[in-house]
N, C-alpha and C positions, 0 to 999 in steps of 0.2 A: 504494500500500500504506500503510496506517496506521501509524503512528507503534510502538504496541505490535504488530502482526504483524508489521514490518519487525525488531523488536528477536528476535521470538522465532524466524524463520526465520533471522536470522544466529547465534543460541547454538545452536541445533541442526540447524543443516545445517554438516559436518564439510567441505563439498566446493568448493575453488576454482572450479572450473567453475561450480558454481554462484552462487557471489557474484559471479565475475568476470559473470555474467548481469544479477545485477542492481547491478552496481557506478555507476549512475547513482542510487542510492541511499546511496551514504558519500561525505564530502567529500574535496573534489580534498588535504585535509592532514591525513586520517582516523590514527588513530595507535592499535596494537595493543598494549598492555604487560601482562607477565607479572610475578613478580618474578623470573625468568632473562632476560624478554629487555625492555627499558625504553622502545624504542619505535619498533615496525615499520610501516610503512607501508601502504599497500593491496597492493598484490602482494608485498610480503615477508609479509603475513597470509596472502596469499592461497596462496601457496608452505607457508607452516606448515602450516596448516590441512592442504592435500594428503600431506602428510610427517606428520603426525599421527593423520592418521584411520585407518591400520591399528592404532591401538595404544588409542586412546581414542574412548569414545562417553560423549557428554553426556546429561543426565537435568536437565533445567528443573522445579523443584521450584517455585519461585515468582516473582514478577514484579509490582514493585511500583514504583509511579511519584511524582515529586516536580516536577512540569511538565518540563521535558526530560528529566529527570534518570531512570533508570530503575536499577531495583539487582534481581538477579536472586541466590537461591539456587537454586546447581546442585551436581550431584553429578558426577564423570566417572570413569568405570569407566576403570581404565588396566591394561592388559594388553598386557606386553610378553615376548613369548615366549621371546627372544633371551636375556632373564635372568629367564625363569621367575618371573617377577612379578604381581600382581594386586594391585590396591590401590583402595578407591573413596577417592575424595579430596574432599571435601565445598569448595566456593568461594562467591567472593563475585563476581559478576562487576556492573559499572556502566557502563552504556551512558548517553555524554551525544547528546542529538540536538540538531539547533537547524537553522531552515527546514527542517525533513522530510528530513535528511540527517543521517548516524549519522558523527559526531564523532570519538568516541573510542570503545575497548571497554578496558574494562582485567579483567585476570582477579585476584586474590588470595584465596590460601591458608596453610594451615600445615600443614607437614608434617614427618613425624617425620625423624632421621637418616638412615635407610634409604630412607625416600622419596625425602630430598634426591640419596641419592648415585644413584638410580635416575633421579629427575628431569634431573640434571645430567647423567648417560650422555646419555640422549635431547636434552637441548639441547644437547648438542656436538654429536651426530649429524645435529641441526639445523643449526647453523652452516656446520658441513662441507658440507650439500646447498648452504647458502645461496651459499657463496664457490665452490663447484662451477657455479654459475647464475648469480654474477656478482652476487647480491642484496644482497653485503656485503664489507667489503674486512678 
């Protein structure tokens, strides 16, 4: 898979199963960061990801490259039922690759007070699965 369709099938396929498929594609020290979570590994990505896809769907707006260096504008619809929320969240996501293996993914945004305290529910909810799965102590 090429460098640019490997970046855009990991921003927009939400599903562990499905990376864990092609996980001979990120490196054996691949690193996920949020600004809530600062830096997950491949199966703690892979674990988010799964734990997040009923709530969020991504929208890859653009994709633009700097030799490894890749910087994506995306948007992700976050819908979370539980606190009657809907929020599109406008990001900056930056995929570094290097030897045809995806490095790092880092996600950053900004988002209002209400976002954060909404964000912050769902990344406890995340942690809680993570220490539940042993992915985090």
């Amino acid at each position: 898979m090429r460098d640019l369709d490997l970046v855009k099938f990991a921003l927009n396929n939400l599903n562990g199963d499905e990376m864990r498929s092609i996980s001979d594609s990120f490196s054996p020290n691949f690193t996920f960061s949020t600004p809530r979570f600062k830096s997950l590994n491949f199966a703690q990505y892979c674990a988010y990801i799964d734990f997040v896809s009923s709530i969020l769907k991504t929208n890859v707006n653009k994709i633009t490259s700097d030799g490894d260096i890749f910087t994506i504008d995306v948007n992700f619809d976050i819908i979370d039922n539980a606190s009657n929320y809907q929020k599109n969240l406008t990001a900056i996501g930056t995929v570094i690759m290097r030897d045809n293996l995806i490095q790092s993914l880092n996600i950053s945004y900004t988002a209002s007070q209400l976002d954060l305290k909404v964000i912050l529910k769902i990344a406890a909810s995340i942690v809680r699965h993570f220490k539940n799965m042993a992915l985090c102590k």
